[in-house]
C-alpha positions in Angstrom: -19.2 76.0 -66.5 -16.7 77.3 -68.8 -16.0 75.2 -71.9 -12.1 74.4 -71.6 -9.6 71.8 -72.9 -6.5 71.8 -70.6 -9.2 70.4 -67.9 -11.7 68.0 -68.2 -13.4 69.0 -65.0 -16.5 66.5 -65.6 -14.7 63.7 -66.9 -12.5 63.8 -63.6 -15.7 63.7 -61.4 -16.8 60.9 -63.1 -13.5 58.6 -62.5 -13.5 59.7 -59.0 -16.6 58.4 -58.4 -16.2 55.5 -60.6 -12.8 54.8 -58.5 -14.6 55.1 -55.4 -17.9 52.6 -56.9 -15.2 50.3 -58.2 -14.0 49.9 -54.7 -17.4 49.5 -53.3 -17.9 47.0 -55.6 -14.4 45.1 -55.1 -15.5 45.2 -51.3 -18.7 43.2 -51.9 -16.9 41.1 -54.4 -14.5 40.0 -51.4 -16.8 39.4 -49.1 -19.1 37.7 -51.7 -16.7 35.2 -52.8 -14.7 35.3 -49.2 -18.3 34.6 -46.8 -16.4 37.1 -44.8 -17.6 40.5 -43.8 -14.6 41.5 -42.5 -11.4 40.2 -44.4 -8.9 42.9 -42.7 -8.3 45.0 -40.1 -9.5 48.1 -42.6 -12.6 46.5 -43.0 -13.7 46.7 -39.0 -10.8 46.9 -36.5 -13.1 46.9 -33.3 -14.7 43.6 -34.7 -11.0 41.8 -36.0 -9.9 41.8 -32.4 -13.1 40.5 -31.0 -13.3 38.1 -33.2 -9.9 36.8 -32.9 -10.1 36.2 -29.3 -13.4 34.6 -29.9 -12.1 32.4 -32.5 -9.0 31.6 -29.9 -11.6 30.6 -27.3 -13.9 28.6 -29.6 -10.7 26.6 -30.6 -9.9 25.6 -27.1 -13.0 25.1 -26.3 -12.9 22.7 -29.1 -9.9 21.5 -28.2 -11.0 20.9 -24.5 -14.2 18.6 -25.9 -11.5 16.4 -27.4 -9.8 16.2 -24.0 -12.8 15.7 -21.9 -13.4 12.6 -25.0 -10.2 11.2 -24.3 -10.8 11.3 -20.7 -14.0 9.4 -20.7 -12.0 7.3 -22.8 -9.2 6.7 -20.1 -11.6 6.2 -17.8 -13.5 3.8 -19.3 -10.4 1.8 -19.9 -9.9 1.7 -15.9 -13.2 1.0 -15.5 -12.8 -2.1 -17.6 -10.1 -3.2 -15.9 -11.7 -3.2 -12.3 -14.5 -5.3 -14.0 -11.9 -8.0 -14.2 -10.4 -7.0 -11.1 -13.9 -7.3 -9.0 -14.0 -11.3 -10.6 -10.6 -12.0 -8.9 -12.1 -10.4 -5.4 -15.0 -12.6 -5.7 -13.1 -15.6 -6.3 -11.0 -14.9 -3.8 -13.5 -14.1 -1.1 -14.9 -17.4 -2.3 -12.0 -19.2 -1.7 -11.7 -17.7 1.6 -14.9 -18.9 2.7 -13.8 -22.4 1.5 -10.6 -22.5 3.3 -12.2 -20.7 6.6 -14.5 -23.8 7.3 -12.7 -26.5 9.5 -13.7 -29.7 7.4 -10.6 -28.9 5.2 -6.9 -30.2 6.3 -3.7 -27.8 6.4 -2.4 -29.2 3.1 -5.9 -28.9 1.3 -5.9 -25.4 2.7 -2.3 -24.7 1.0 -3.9 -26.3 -2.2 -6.5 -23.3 -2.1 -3.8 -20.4 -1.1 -2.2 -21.1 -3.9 -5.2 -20.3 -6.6 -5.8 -17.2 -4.2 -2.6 -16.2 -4.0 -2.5 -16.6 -8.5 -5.9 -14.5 -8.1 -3.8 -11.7 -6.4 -0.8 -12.3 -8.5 -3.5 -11.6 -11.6 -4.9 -8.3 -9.6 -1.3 -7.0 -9.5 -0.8 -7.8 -13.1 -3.8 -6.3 -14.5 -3.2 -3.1 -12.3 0.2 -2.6 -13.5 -0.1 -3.3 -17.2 -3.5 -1.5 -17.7 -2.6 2.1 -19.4 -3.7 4.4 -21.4 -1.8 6.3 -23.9 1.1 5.1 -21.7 -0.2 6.5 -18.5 -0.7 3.9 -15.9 -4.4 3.8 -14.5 -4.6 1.3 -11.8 -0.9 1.2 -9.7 -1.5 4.0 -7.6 1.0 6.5 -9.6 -2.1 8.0 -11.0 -2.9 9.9 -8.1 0.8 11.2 -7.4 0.4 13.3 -10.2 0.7 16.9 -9.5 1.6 17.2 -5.7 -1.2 14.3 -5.2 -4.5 16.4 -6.7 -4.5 13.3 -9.5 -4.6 13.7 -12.9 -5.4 17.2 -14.5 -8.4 17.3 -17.2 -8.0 20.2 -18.9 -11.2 21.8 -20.8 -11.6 25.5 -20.3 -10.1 28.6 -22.0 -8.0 29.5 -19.0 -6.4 28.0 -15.6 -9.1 28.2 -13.0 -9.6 25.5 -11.3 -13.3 26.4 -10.8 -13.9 26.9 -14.1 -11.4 24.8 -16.4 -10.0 21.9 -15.5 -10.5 19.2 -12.3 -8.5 16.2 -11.0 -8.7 12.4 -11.6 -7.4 9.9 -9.0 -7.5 6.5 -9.0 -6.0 4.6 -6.5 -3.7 2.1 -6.2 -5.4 -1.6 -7.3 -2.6 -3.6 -6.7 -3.4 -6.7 -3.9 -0.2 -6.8 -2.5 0.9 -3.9 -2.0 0.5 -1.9 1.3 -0.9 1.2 -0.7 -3.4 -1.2 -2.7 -6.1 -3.4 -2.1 -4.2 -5.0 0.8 -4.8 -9.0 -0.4 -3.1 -11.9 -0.9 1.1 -12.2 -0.5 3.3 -12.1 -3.5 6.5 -11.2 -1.3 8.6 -14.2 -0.7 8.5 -14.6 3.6 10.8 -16.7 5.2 9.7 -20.0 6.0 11.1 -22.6 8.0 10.0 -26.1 7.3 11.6 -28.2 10.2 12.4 -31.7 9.4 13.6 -32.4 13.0 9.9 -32.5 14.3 8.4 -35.0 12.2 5.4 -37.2 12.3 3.6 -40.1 10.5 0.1 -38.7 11.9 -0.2 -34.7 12.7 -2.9 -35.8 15.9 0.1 -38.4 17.3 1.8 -37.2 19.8 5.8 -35.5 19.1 8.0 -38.2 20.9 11.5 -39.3 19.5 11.2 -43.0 18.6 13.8 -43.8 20.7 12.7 -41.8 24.0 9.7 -39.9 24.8 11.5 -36.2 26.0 9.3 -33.1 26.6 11.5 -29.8 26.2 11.4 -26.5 24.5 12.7 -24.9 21.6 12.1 -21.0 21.1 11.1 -19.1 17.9 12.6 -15.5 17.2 12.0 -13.1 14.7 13.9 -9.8 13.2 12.2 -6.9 11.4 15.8 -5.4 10.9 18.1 -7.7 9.4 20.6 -7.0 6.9 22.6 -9.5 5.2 25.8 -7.6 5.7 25.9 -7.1 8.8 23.6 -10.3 10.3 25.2 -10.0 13.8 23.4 -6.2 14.2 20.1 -7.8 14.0 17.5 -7.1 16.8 16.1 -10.0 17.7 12.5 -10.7 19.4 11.5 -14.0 20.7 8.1 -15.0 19.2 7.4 -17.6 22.3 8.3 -20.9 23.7 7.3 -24.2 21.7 6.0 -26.4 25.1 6.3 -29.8 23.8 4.9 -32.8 26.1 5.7 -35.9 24.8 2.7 -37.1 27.0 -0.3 -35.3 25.3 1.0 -32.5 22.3 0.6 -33.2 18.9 1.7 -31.5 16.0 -1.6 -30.2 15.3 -1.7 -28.9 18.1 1.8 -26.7 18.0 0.6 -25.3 15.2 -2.6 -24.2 16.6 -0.6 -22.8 19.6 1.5 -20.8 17.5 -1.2 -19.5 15.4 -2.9 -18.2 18.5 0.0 -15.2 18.2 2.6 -14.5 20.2 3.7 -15.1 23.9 3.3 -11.4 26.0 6.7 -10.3 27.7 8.3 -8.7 29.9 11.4 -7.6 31.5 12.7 -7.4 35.8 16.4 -6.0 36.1 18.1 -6.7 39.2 20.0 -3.6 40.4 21.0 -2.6 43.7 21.8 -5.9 46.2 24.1 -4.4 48.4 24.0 -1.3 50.7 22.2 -0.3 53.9 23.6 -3.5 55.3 24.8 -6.8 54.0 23.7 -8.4 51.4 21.8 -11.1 52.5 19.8 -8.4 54.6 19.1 -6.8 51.3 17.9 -9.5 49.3 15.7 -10.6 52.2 13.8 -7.5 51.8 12.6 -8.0 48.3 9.3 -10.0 47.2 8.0 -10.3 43.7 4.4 -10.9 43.0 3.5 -13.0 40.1 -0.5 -13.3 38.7 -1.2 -12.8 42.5 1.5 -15.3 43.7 3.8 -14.0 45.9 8.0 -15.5 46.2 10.4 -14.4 48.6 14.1 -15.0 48.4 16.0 -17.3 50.9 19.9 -18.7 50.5 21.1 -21.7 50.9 21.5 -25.1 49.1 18.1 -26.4 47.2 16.0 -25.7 44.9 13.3 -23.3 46.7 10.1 -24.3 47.6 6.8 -23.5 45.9 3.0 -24.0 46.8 0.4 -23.8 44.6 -2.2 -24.4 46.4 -1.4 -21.4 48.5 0.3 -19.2 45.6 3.5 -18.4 47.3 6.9 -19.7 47.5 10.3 -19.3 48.2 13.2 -18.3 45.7 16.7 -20.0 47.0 19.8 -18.3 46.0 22.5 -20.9 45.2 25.5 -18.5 45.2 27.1 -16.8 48.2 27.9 -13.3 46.1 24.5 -12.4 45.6 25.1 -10.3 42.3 22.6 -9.2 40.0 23.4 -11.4 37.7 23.3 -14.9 40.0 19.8 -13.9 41.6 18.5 -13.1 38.1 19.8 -16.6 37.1 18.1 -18.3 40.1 14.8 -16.7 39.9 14.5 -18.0 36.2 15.8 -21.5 36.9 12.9 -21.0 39.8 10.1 -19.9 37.5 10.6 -22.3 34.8 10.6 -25.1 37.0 6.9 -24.0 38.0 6.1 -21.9 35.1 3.1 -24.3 34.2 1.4 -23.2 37.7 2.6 -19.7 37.7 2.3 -18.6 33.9 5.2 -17.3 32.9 8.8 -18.8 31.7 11.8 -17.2 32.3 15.0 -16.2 30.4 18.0 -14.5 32.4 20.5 -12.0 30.0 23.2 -10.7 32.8 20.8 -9.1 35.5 17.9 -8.4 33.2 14.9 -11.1 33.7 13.1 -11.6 30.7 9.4 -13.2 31.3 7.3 -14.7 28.9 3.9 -15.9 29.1 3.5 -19.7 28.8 0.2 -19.6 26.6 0.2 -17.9 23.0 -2.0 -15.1 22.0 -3.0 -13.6 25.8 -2.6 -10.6 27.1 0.2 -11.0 29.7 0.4 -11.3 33.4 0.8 -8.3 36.3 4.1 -8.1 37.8 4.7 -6.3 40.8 7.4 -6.4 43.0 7.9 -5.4 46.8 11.0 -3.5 47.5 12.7 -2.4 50.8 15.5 -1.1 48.5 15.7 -0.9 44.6 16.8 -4.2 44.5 14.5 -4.9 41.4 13.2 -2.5 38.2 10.3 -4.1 36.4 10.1 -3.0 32.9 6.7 -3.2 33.0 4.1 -4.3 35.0 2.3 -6.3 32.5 3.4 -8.6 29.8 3.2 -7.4 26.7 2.6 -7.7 22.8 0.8 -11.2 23.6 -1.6 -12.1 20.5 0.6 -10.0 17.8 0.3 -12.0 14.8 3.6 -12.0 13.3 3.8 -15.6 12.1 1.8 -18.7 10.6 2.2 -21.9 11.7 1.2 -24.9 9.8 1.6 -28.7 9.2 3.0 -30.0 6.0 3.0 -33.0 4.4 6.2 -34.3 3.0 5.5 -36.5 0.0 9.4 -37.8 -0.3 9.6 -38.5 3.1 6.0 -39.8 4.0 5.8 -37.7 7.3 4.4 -34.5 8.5 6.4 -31.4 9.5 6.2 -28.2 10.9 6.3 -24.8 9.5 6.5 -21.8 10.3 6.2 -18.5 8.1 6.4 -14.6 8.6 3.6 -12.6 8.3 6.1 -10.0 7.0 7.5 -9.6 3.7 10.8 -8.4 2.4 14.5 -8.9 3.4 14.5 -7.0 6.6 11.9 -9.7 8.0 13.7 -13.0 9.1 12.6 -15.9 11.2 14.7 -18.8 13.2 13.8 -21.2 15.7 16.5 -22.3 18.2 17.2 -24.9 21.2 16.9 -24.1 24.3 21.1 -24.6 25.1 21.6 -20.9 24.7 21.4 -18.4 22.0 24.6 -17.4 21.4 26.1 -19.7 18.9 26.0 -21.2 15.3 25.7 -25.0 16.4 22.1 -24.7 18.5 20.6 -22.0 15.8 18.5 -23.4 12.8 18.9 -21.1 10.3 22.3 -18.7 10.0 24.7 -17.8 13.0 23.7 -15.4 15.4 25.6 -12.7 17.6 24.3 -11.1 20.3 24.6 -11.4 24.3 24.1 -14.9 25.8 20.2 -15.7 27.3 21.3 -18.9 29.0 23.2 -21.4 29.2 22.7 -24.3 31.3 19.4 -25.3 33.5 19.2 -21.3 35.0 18.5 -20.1 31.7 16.2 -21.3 29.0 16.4 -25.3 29.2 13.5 -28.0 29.0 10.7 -27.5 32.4 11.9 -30.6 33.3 15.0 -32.0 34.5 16.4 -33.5 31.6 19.2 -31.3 30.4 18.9 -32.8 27.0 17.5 -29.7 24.2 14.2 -31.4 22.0 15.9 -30.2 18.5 19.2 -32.6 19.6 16.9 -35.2 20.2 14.7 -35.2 17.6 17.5 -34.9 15.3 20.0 -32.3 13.7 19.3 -29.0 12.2 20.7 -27.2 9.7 20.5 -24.0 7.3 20.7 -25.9 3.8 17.5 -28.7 5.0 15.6 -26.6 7.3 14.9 -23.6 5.1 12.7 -23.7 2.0 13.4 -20.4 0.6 15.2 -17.4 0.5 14.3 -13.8 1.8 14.0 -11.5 -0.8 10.6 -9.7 -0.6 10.1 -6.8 -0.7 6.8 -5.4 0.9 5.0 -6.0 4.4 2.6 -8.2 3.9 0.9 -8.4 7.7 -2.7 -7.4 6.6 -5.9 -9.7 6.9 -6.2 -11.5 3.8 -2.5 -12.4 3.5 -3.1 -15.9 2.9 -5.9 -18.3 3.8 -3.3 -20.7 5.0 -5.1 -21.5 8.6 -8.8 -21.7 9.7 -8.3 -18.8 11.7 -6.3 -16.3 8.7 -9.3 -17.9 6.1 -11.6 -15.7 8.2 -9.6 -12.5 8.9 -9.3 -13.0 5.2 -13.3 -12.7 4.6 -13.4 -9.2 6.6 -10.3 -8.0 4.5 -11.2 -8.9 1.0 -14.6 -7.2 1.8 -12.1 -4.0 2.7 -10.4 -4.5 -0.8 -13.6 -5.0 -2.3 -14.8 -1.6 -1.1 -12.1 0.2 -1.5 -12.4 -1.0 -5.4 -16.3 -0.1 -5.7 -15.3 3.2 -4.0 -12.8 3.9 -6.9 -15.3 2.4 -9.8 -17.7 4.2 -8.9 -15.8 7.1 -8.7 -14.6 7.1 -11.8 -18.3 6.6 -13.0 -19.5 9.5 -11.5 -16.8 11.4 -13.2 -17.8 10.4 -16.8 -21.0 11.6 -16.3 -19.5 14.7 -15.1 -17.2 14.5 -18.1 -20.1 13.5 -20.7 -21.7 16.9 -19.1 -19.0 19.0 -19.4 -18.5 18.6 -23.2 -22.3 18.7 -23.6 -22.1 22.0 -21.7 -18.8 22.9 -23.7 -20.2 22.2 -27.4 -23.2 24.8 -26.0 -20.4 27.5 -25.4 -18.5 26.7 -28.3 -21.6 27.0 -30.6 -22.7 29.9 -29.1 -19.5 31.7 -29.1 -19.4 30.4 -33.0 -22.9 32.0 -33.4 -21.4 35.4 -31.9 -18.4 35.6 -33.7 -20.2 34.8 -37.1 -22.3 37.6 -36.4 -19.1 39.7 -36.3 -17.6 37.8 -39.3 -19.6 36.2 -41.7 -21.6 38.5 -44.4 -24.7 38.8 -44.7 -25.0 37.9 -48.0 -28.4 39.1 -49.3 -27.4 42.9 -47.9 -24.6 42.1 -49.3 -25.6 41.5 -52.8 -27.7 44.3 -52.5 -24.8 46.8 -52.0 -23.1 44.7 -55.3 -26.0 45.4 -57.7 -26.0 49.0 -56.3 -22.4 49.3 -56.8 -22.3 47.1 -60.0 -25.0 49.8 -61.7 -23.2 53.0 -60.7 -20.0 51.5 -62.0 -21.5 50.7 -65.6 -22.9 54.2 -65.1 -20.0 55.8 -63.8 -18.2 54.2 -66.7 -20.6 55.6 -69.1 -20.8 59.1 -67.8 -17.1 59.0 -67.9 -17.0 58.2 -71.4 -19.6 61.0 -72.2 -17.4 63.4 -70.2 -14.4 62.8 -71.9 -16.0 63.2 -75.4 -17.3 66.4 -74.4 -13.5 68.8 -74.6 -14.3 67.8 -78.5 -16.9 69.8 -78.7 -14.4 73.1 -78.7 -13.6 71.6 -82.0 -16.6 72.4 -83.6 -16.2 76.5 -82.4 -12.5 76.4 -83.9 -14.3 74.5 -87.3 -16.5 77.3 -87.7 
């Protein structure tokens, strides 16, 4: 190599690779003092991306350990709360028991419906206020959530729902509601508490102190009412109150009416003419009643009937023969016998509405015998006997010092109302205890609907006067339908529908409990199984990451020595041009 000054050809080699050991050694520095092996995109581009989507994943995964945490938290929370909830269910069920025995009276038993009824007020209360993070647990909106899969628990790195999230639902633990536990009543039902059948004893017999009077009076029901418009009501007659001043008690009413409600049934009179005259026609018909059998005759009287033989004779009073008249003489007919035949009778124009004279059975076969179409049952058996749409019970007025009866829907809410009425007709305000009513007339005098016997005289007018303001207790404003077993314990009979109910509720609670135990375990597994991936995911992407800083330190000393040498030989080479300075010297 030629010994020149304009280019110091060595002393350039040296700075190169001094440049180049410098930035070696600023490399390991980085990473040295950073723990990071790769620090840029320069430094491995392949391994940046990787390890940014790994450390995207091991953040959610991180992320979805903390939600799977705050699950088991909400869950435990719930869980808490249907510890306290399974306390009220045994103490109601206990109650229940109490009140289904018969050595307890009608007012004791209303002593004991009322702690049940604050046990199920106390369900409701806890289900409703129990949250977590302001999500409610325990009211059924829980399991509304998304379409009605529950509540999402999201854990995974994606959105498959085999892989990264599943669903919570809880139900609804509310008692009285028709999509909870389905116990105890907290709707307001209508209740009539009549003070014109009063008593001093419950077991004495119901007879006016002036008179002893057997009659009827009628209890109706609508599930459509509407405050507005009270005269578009559909009204259903519940049954007949029989009361025989001779042998009926109040006690005994009430166990009548508790035995559910009279079976009915409907015979229209059509066609009485044609094909000849009338009379002809009418002759021609026969109706069958529980295997009794009545013809039709006309003519003055009252018909004839033997029991003993099961058959008897139907007189028609008028001469027209119209639909209507021979509807209104076959009822005045069958409620002057209805104790021998079984049913009562109620005519509405030439419709023949039939009820059964005992609560709570089944219903009687009709059939009728027809040369023409003279008659069109409705059905042939009575029916909706037993439905339990009212409880009946006797309470005890302490003002007054006497016993009354009352009556109170099953149902709840403001569609639901209840009335009892005489027997005069049904189609006015003065012989209605409880609001006015419009509608067609079912009776009117002795054809119709009056007392069995002959005494014209209606058993609410002589017992005493009825009114809205003293006969009813409460007003309507429920709001659910309460008509489940384990309304009330308020009777013998609902005490023990109760115990069969409240073990439904109590099920349907240690169904959800342990539910939502079996789901924290599944929880507690998933963010064991989740910290596994997200330290082994950690482990991978510090692999790509993290120096390894003993190779490391390694390439520093290396690069640390051939930079003070670098340095060195470039001081050497840029003494050297002085050596031409010794040739020009000489």
């Amino acid at each position: 190599m030629s010994l020149v000054v304009n280019h110091n050809l060595m002393a350039m080699n040296a700075a190169r690779n001094l440049s180049a050991t410098y930035g070696r050694l600023a490399e390991s520095t980085q990473r040295l003092s950073s723990g990071m092996r790769v620090n840029s995109a320069a430094d491995d581009a392949a391994g940046l991306a990787i390890r940014e989507i790994m450390r995207a994943e091991i953040a959610v995964l991180n992320q979805g350990i903390r939600n799977a945490s705050d699950a088991i938290s909400m869950i435990q929370t719930a869980e808490g709360a249907m510890s306290v909830i399974d306390e009220k269910l045994i103490r109601m069920k206990e109650l229940a028991e109490q009140a289904a025995t018969g050595t307890y009276t009608t007012a004791q038993r209303e002593i004991i419906n009322s702690e049940y009824q604050a046990m199920a007020a106390e369900i409701d209360r806890i289900a409703t206020a129990t949250d977590f993070n302001g999500v409610k647990l325990l009211d059924g909106s829980l399991r509304e959530s998304h379409g009605g899969s529950g509540l999402k628990i999201h854990f995974g790195t994606g959105n498959s729902s085999d892989e990264d999230y599943y669903y919570v639902q809880i139900g609804d633990m509310r008692a009285t509601k028709g999509t909870g536990l389905r116990v105890g009543n907290s709707d307001l039902r209508d209740t009539l508490r009549t003070t014109a059948l009063n008593v001093s004893s419950p077991d004495d017999v119901m007879q006016d102190t002036a008179s002893a009077t057997d009659g009827l009076f009628g209890i109706r029901f609508a599930s459509d009412f509407d405050s507005e418009s009270p005269g578009n009501a559909n009204w259903d007659v519940y049954g007949y109150v029989n009361i025989d001043a001779s042998r009926d008690s109040l006690n005994s009413i009430v166990a009548d009416i508790n035995k559910g409600r009279q079976a009915t049934g409907t015979l229209t009179m059509t066609q009485l003419t044609g094909g000849g005259s009338a009379t002809d026609d009418i002759s021609t018909q026969s109706l069958t009643i529980n295997g009794q059998i009545f013809t039709f005759a006309t003519g003055a009287g009252t018909g004839t009937y033997n029991g003993t033989l099961g058959t008897g004779v139907i007189n028609l009073t008028t001469t027209n023969y119209s639909a209507t008249s021979v509807a209104w003489d076959t009822a005045a007919f069958l409620n002057a016998h209805s104790a021998s035949i079984g049913v009562r009778a109620v005519s509405d124009g030439s419709t023949l509405h039939m009820f059964a004279s005992e609560w709570g059975e089944g219903g009687n076969t009709i059939e009728t015998v027809s040369g023409t179409t003279a008659m069109v049952m409705g059905q042939k058996t009575l029916e909706h006997g037993g439905e339990e749409f009212m409880t009946s019970s006797v309470y005890y007025d302490e003002n007054n010092e006497e016993y009354e009866l009352q009556i109170q829907m099953n149902h709840g809410g403001e569609d639901y109302q209840l009335q009892i009425f005489n027997l005069t007709t049904m189609n006015g305000t003065s012989d209605i205890v409880g609001g006015t009513i419009a509608g067609t007339s079912m009776g009117g005098t002795w054809g119709g609907v009056l007392p069995i016997n002959d005494d014209p005289t209606s058993v609410l007018s002589t017992y005493g006067s009825t009114d809205e303001e003293s006969e009813w207790i409460q007003a309507q404003n429920g709001s659910g339908n309460t008509d489940w077993d384990g309304a009330d314990i308020l009777t013998q009979s609902a005490a023990q529908k109760a115990l069969a109910g409240i073990d439904l509720a109590i099920r349907k609670k240690d169904t959800a409990r342990a539910n939502l135990g079996a789901i924290q375990n599944r929880l507690e597994n998933t963010i064991t199984n989740l910290q596994i991936q997200a330290e082994n995911l950690q482990a991978a992407e510090s692999r790509i990451s993290d120096v390894d800083v003993a190779t490391e330190m390694t390439q520093f000393t290396r690069n640390n020595i051939l930079a003070q040498a670098a340095t060195a030989m470039l001081a050497q080479a840029n003494s050297l041009p002085q050596l031409a300075l010794q040739l020009l010297g000489g």
